[in-house]
C-alpha positions in Angstrom: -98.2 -10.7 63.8 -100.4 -13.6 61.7 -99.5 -14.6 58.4 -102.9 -12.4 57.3 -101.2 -9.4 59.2 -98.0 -9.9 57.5 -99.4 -10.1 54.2 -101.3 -6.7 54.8 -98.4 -5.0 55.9 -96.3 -6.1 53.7 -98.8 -5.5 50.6 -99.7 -1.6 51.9 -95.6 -0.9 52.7 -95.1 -2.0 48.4 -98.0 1.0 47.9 -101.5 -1.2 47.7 -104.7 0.5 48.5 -106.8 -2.1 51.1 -109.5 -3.0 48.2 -106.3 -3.6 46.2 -105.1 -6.4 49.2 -108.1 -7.8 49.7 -108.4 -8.4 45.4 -104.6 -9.9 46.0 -105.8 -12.3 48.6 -109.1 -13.3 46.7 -107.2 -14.1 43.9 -105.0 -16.8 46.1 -107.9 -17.7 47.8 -106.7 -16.5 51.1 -109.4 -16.7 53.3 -110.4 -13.8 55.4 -110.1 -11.6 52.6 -112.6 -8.7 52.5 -112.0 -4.7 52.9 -113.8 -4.9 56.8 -111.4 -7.7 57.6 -108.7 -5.5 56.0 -109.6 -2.9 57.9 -109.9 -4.5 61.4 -106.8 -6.4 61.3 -104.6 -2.7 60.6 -106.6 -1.3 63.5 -105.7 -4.6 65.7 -102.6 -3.8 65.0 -102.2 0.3 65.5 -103.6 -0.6 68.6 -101.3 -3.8 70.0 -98.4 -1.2 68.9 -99.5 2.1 70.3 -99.9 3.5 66.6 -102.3 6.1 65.8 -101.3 6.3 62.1 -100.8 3.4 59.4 -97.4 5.7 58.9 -96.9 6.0 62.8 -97.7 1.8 62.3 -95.1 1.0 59.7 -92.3 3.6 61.6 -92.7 1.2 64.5 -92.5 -1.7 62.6 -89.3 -0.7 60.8 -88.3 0.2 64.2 -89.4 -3.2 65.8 -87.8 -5.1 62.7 -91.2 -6.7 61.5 -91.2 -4.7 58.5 -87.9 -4.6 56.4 -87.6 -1.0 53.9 
């Protein structure tokens, strides 16, 4: 995963909404930030993990160890 990736995850697994990620990464000027960008990046990664939820996503990444509960 990117450092854009990890931020998404990591920002939707503490309960934000994807407007509310892309308003966090605005606000530190972390450029992409908008809701499509959002939104493409979570499918990129449903997809390079065999996911077909965002919960299926973050149970695999728990599982893989990329995401820490």
């Amino acid at each position: 995963m990117n450092k854009i990736q990890k931020i998404i995850i990591k920002k939707m697994a503490d309960g934000y909404t994807q407007a509310e990620v892309a308003g966090y990464l605005k606000e530190r000027e972390i450029m992409p930030n908008s809701l499509s960008m959002i939104e493409k990046e979570l499918i990129k990664l449903k997809k390079e993990h065999g996911a077909l939820t965002l919960i299926h996503l973050f149970r695999l990444l728990i599982k893989k160890g990329h995401l820490k509960v």
